[in-house]
matplotlib code that plots the C-alpha trace (Angstrom):
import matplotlib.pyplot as plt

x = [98.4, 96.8, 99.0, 98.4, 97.1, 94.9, 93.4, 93.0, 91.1, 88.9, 87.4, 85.1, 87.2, 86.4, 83.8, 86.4, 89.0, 86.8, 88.4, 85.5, 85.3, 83.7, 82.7, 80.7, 83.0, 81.3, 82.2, 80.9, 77.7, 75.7, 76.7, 76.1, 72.4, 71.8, 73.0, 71.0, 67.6, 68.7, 68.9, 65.6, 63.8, 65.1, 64.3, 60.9, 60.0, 61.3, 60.3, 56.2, 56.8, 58.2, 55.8, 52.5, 50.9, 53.5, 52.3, 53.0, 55.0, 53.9, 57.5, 57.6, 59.3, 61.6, 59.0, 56.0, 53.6, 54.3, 56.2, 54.2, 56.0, 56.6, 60.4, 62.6, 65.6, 63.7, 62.3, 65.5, 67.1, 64.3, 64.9, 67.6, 67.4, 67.4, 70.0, 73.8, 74.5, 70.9, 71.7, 74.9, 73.2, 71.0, 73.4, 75.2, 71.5, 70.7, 74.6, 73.6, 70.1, 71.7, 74.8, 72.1, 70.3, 73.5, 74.0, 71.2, 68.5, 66.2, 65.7, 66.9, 64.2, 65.5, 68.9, 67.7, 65.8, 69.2, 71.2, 69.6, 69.0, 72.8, 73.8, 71.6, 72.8, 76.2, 76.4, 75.1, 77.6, 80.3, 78.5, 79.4, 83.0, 82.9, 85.9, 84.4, 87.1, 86.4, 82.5, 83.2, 85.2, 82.6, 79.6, 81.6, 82.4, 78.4, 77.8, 79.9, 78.7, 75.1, 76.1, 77.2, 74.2, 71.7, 73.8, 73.0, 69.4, 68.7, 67.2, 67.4, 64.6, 64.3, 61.3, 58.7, 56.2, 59.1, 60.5, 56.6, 56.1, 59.5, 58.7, 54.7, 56.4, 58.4, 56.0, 54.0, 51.9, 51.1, 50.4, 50.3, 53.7, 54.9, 53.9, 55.2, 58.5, 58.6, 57.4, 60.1, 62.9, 61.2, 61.8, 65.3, 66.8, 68.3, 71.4, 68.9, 68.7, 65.3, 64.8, 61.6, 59.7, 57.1, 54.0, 52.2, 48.4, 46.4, 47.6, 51.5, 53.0, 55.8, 58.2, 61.2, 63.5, 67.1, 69.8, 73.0, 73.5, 76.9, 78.8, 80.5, 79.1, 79.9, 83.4, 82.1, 78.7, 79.1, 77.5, 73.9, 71.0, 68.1, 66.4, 65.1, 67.9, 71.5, 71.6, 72.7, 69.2, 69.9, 67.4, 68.9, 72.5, 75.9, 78.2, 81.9, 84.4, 87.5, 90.1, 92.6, 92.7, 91.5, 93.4, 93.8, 90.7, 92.3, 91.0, 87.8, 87.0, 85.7, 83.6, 81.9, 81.5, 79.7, 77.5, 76.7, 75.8, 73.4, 71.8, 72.5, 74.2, 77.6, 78.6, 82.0, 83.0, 86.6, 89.6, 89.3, 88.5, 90.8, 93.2, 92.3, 89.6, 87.6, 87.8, 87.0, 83.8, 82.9, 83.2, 81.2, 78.4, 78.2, 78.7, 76.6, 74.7, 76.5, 75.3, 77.9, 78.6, 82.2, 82.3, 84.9, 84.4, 83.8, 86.0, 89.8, 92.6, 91.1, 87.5, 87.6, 88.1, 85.6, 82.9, 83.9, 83.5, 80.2, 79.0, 80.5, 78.4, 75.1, 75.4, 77.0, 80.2, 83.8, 86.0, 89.2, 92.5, 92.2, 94.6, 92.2, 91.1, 93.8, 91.4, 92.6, 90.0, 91.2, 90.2, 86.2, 83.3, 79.7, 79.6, 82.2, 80.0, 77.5, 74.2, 71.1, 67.5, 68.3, 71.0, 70.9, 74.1, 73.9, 76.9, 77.5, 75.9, 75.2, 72.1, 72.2, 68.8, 67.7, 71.1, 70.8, 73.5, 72.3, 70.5, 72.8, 76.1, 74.8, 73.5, 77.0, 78.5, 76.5, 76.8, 80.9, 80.4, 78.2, 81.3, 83.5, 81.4, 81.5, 85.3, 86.7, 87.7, 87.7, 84.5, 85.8, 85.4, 82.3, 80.6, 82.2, 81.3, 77.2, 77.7, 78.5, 76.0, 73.2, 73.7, 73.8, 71.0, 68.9, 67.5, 66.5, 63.2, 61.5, 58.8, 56.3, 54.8, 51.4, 48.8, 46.3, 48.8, 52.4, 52.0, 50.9, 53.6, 56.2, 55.0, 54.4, 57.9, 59.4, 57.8, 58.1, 62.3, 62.6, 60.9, 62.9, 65.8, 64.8, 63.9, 67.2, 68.9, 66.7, 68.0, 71.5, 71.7, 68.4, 65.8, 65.6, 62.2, 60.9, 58.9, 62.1, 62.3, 65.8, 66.9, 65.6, 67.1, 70.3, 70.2, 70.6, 73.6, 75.2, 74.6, 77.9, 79.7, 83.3, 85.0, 88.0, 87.0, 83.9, 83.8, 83.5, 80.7, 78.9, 79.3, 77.9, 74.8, 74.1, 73.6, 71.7, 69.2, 69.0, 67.9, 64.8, 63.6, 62.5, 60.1, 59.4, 58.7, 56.9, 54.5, 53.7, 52.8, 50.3, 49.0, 49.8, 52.0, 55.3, 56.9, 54.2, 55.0, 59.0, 58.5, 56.3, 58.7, 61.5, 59.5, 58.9, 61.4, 62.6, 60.6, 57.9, 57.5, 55.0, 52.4, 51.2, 49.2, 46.8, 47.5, 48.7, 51.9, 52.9, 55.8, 57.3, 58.9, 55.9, 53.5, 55.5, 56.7]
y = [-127.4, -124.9, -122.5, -118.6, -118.7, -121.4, -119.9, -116.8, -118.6, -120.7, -117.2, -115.0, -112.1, -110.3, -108.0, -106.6, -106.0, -104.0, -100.2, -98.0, -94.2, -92.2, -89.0, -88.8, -86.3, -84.4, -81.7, -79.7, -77.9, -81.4, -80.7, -76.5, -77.6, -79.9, -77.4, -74.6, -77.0, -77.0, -73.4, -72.7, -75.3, -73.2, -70.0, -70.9, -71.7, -68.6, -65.8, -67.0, -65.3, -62.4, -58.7, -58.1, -60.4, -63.4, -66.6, -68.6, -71.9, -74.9, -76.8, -80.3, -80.6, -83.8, -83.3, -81.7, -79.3, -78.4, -74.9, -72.2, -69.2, -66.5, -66.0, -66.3, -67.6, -70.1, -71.4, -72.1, -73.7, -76.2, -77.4, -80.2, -82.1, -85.5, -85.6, -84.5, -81.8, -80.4, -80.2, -78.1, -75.6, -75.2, -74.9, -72.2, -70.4, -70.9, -69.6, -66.0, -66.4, -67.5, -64.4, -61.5, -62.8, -62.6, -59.6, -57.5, -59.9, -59.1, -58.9, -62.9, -63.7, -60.4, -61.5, -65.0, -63.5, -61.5, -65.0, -67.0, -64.2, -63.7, -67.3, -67.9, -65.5, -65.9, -69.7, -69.4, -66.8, -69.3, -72.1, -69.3, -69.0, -66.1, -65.6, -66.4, -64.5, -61.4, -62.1, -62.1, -58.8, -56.9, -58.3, -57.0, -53.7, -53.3, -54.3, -51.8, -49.3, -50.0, -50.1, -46.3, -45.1, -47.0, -44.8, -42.0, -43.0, -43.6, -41.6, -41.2, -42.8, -40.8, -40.7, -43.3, -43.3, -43.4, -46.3, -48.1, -47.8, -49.6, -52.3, -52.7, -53.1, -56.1, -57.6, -58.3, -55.5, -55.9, -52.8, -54.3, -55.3, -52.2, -50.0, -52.5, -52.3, -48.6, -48.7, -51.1, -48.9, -45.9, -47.6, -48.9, -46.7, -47.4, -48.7, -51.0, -54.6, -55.8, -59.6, -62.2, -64.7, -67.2, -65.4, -67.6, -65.1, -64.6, -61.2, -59.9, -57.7, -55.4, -55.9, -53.8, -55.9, -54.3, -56.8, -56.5, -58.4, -58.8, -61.0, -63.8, -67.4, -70.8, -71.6, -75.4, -76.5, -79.6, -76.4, -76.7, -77.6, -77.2, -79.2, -75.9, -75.0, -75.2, -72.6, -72.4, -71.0, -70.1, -68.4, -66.4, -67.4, -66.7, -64.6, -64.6, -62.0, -62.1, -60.3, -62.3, -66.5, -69.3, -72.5, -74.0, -75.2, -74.7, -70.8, -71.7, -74.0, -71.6, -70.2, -73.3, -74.6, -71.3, -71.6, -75.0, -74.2, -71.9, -74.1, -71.3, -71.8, -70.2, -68.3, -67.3, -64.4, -64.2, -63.5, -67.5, -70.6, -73.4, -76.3, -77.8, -75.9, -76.2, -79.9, -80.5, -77.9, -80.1, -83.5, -82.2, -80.5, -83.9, -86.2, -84.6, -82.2, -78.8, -76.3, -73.9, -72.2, -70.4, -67.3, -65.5, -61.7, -59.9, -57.1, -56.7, -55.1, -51.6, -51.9, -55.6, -53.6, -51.4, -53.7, -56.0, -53.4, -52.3, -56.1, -55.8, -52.4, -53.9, -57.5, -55.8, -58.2, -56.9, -57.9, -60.2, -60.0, -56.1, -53.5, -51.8, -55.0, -57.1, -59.5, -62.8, -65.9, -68.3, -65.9, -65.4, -63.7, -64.2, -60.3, -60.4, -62.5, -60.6, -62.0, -61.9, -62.7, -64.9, -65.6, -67.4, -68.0, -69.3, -70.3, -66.6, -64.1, -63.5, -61.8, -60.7, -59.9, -58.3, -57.8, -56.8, -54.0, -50.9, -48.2, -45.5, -47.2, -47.9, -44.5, -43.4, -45.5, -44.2, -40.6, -41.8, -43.2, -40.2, -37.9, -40.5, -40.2, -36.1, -36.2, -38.3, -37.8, -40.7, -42.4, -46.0, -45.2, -43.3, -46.1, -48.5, -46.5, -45.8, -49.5, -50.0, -47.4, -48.8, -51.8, -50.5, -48.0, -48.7, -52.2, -55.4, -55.0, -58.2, -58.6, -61.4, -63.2, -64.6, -66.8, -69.6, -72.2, -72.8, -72.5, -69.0, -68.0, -69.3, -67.8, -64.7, -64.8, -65.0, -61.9, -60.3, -61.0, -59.7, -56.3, -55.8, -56.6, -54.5, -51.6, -51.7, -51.4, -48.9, -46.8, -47.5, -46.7, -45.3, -46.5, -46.2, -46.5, -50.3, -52.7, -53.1, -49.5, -48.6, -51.7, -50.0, -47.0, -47.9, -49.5, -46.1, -46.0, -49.3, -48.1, -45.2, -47.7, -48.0, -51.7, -52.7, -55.6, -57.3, -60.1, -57.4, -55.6, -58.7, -59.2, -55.6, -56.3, -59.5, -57.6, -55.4, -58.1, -58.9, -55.4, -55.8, -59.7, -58.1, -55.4, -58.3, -60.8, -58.6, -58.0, -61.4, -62.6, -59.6, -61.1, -58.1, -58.2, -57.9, -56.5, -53.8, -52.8, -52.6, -50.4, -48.1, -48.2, -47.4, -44.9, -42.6, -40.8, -40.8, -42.2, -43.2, -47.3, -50.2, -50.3, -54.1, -54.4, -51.4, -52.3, -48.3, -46.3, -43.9, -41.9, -45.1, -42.7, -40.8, -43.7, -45.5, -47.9]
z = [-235.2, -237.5, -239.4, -239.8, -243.4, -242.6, -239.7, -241.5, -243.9, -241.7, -240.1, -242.5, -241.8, -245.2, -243.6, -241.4, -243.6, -246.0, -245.7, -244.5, -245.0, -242.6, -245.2, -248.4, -250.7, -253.1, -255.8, -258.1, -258.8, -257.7, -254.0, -254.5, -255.6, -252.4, -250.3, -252.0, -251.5, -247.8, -247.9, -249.3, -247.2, -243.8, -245.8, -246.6, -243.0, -241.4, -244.5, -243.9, -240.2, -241.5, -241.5, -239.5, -241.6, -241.5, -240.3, -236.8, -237.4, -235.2, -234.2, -232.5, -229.4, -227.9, -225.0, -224.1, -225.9, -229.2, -229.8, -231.5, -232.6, -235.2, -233.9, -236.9, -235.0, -232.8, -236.7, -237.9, -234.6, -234.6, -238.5, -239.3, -242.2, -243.3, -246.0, -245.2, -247.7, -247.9, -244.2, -244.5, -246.1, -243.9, -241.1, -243.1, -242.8, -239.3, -238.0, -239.8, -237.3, -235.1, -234.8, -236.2, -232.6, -230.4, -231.8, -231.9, -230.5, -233.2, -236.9, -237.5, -240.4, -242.4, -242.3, -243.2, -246.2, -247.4, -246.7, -248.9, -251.7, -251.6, -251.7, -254.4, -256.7, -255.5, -256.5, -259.8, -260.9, -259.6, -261.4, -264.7, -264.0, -262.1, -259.2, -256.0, -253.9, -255.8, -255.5, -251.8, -251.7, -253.9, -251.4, -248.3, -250.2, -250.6, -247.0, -245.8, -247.7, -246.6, -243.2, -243.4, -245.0, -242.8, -240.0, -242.2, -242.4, -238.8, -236.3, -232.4, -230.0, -226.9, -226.0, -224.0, -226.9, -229.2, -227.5, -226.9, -230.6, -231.4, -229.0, -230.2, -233.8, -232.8, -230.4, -233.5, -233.1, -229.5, -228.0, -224.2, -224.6, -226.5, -223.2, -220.7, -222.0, -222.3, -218.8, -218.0, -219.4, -218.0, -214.2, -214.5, -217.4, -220.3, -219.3, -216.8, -216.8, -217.9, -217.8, -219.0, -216.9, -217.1, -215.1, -212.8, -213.8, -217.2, -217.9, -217.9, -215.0, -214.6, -211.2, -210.6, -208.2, -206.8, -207.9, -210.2, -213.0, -215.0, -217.6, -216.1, -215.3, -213.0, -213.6, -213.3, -215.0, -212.0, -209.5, -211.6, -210.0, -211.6, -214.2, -215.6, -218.3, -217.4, -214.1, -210.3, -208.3, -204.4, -202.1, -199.0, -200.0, -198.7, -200.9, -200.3, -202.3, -203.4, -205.4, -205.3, -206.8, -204.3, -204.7, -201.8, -199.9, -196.8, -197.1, -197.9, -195.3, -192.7, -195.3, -196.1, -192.4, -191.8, -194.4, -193.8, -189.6, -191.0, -193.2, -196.3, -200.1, -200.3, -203.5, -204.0, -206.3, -206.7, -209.8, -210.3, -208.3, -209.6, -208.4, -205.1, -204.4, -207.4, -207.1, -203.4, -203.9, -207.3, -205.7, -202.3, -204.4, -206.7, -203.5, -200.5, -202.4, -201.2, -202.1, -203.3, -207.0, -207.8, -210.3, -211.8, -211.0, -213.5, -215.2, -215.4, -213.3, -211.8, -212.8, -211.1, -207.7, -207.9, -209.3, -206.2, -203.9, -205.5, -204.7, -201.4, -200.4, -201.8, -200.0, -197.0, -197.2, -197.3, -200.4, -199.5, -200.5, -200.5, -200.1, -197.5, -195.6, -194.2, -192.8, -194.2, -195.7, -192.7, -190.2, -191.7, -189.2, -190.2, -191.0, -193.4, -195.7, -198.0, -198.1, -200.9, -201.4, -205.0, -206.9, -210.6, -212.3, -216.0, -218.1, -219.7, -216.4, -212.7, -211.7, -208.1, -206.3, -203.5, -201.8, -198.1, -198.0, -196.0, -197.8, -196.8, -197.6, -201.4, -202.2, -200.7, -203.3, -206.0, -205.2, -205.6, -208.5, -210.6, -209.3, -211.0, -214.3, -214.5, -213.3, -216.2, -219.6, -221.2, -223.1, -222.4, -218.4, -218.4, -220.1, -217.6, -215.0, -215.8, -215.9, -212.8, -211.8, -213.4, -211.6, -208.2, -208.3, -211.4, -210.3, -212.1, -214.3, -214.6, -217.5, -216.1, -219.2, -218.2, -220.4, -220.2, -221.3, -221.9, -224.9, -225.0, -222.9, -224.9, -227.8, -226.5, -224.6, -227.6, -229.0, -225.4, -225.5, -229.2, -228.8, -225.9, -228.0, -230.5, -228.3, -227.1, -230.1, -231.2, -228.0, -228.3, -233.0, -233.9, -235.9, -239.8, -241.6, -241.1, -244.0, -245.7, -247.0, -245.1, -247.5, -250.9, -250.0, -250.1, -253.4, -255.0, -252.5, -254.6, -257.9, -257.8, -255.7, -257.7, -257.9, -258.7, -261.7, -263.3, -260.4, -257.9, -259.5, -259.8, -256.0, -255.7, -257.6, -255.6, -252.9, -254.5, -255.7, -252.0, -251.0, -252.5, -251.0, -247.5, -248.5, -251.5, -248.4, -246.2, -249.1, -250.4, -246.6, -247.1, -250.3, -252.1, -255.4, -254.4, -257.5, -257.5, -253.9, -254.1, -257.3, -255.7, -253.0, -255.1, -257.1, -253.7, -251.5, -248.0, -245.5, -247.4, -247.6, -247.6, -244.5, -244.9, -241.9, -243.3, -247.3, -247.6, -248.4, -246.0, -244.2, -241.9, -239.3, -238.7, -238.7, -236.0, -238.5]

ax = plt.figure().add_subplot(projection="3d")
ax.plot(x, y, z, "-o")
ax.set_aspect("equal")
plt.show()
């Protein structure tokens, strides 16, 4: 018989005993230079697409064709790097892309271009000494200060060609899509909902569906099912409303065994679908295919009802669990079901089409709810109610992208979805004069800015640096001398700036820049 220290010894065991650590920690101004290198290397890549004359970037895909693009954003989501801290500053990068898109859909590679100019500067001066808190606090001091004078700066777009010229801008010049999305807007309004598609012809088209579209997705992503992205697609489906929570499946089950005996998908809307319910639809639509989806309804206490009701009047269904209908789920008729054309529900939005609620009843409901909007007093409710209104009777614009390849349609997706983006924006805040010249004009701004130490005025002229890189950028993918351009810039007045697609200096707003 073996004793324990013999055992022990007999096994090579020394391998696993070795203590592993699962993080490389680094300090110091080694790991702020890796980081910077990752920084400039995601930089680099998205400033060459920036301007009329910035360049398209080829990016590999996992599968199929490669990706062609000139999309700042979609640049800096395809870049990860091989060394870990280069890496984390790249991430850093590719989160300010990443929020300027959720945001305000466009204007990603400028915000890239200030990232990276800030850092920079910011990481030497703490390499110097200098208080990196109070850096901080003088940047956002500056930032909020140019904030208020670009709202200063900015003017109102009202009209189409107004609104065409902002969208040809960020459509890389494209005048096609410029007018389409003017047209769009012009069809649904601006408070529309305007949505891209791949187009199955050469050229792109313009179709103005009825639907609704609002924020709320599948409470489960089990309901998916298509391979194309992570969405719920019906045709001719079912929709069942509710105000109140479904948890037992008990209430549901006439619901389901109609929409099964007519061979349609069932949709149910309602304040939440969760215990028993939820599971027995998740383990049918996994088991035997069912197809069914559950989504939360969208909105909160009163404006929950009447965005219910809106969907009950344009799918011709009746909303349960409401004061004014006392029919209960168990005892479900065919008619009390709405019905649609299409349905696609994505993890953040439903978009309704082609309800079949009568005519009559949802200009009725609209007429209602344009009373509603000159009745009240409060800002909060009109805009919830032209909202509501816009979805009802504006319709669903769809912008079909069409090309010779997939390829082409991506690409020009992505400059399709980013002028439309921008054209919204430019509706909803103005626009200020483009080619980086809104930027240089608020560097004056900076200069009788008043902090409260050294460290804070150093933050302040960071920022100030950084004003000048996008006109700087925009010019040097021109092949123009950048310094000479942001001078001249600086040297005029007003809306004068830096035309790089003509080589000229000339009034931004009035050009249609």
């Amino acid at each position: 018989m073996y004793r324990l220290p013999r055992v022990l010894r007999s096994q090579n065991l020394t391998p696993l005993l070795r203590r592993a650590y699962a993080k490389d920690v680094r300090f110091g101004p080694e790991v702020r230079g890796l980081m910077l290198q990752g920084v400039d290397i995601l930089a680099d890549a998205v400033a060459v697409t920036m301007g009329p004359k910035g360049r398209n970037v080829i990016l590999e895909q996992s599968w199929g064709s490669p990706k062609i693009t000139k999309d700042g954003v979609t640049v800096a989501k395809g870049i990860e790097l091989k060394d870990k801290f280069q890496n984390i500053g790249a991430k850093l990068v590719q989160d300010v892309a990443n929020n300027t898109n959720e945001e305000a859909g466009d204007g990603t590679t400028t915000a890239t271009v200030l990232a990276r100019a800030i850092a920079k500067e910011g990481f030497e001066k703490i390499s110097k000494g200098a208080n990196p808190i109070e850096i901080r606090r003088g940047v956002m001091l500056a930032v909020e200060t140019i904030k208020t004078h670009l709202k200063e700066l900015s003017k109102p777009v009202t009209t189409p060609e107004e609104i065409a010229q902002v969208a040809t801008i960020s459509a890389n010049g494209d005048k096609a899509v410029g007018e389409l999305i003017s047209d769009a807007m012009k069809r649904v309004g601006k408070e529309g909902v305007i949505t891209v598609k791949d187009g199955k012809t050469l050229t792109d088209e313009l179709e103005v569906i009825e639907g609704m579209k609002f924020d709320r997705g599948y409470i489960s992503p089990y309901f998916i099912n298509t391979a194309k992205g992570a969405k719920v697609e019906f045709q001719d489906a079912l929709v069942l409303l509710s105000e109140s929570k479904i948890s037992s499946i008990q209430s549901i089950i006439p619901a389901l065994e109609l929409a099964n005996s007519k061979r349609k998908p069932l949709v149910i809307l309602a304040e939440d679908v969760d215990g028993e319910a939820l599971s027995t639809l998740v383990v049918n639509r996994l088991k035997i295919g069912l197809q069914v989806a559950a989504v939360k309804a969208p909105g909160f206490g009163d404006n929950r009802k009447a965005t219910l009701q809106d969907l009950a009047v344009a799918t011709g269904g009746i909303v349960f669990g409401d004061e004014a209908s006392p029919v209960k789920l168990e005892d479900l008729q065919a008619t009390d079901l709405g019905s649609v054309g299409e349905i696609v529900i994505t993890k953040d939005d439903t978009l309704i089409l082609k309800g079949k609620g009568k005519k009559e009843d949802i200009d009725r409901r609209a007429d209602q709810i344009r009373d509603q909007i000159e009745a009240t007093t409060s800002d909060y409710e009109r805009e919830k109610l032209q909202e509501r209104l816009a979805r009802l009777a504006s319709g669903v614009a769809v912008l079909k992208v069409g090309g010779s390849s997939e390829v082409e349609v991506n690409e020009k997706k992505d400059r399709v979805t980013d002028a439309l983006n921008a054209t919204r924006a430019a509706v909803e805040e103005g626009i200020v004069p483009g080619g980086g010249t809104a930027l240089l004009r608020c560097i004056a701004v900076l200069d009788k800015l008043e902090t409260a130490n050294a460290d804070q005025a150093t933050g302040v002229e960071i920022v100030k640096k950084a004003l000048r890189q996008p006109c700087m950028t925009i010019a040097t993918n021109a092949g123009v001398d950048a310094s000479v351009v942001v001078n001249k810039v600086l040297e005029s007045s007003g809306e004068m700036g830096y035309d790089a697609m003509n080589n000229e200096y000339v009034n931004m707003i009035q050009k249609g820049e």
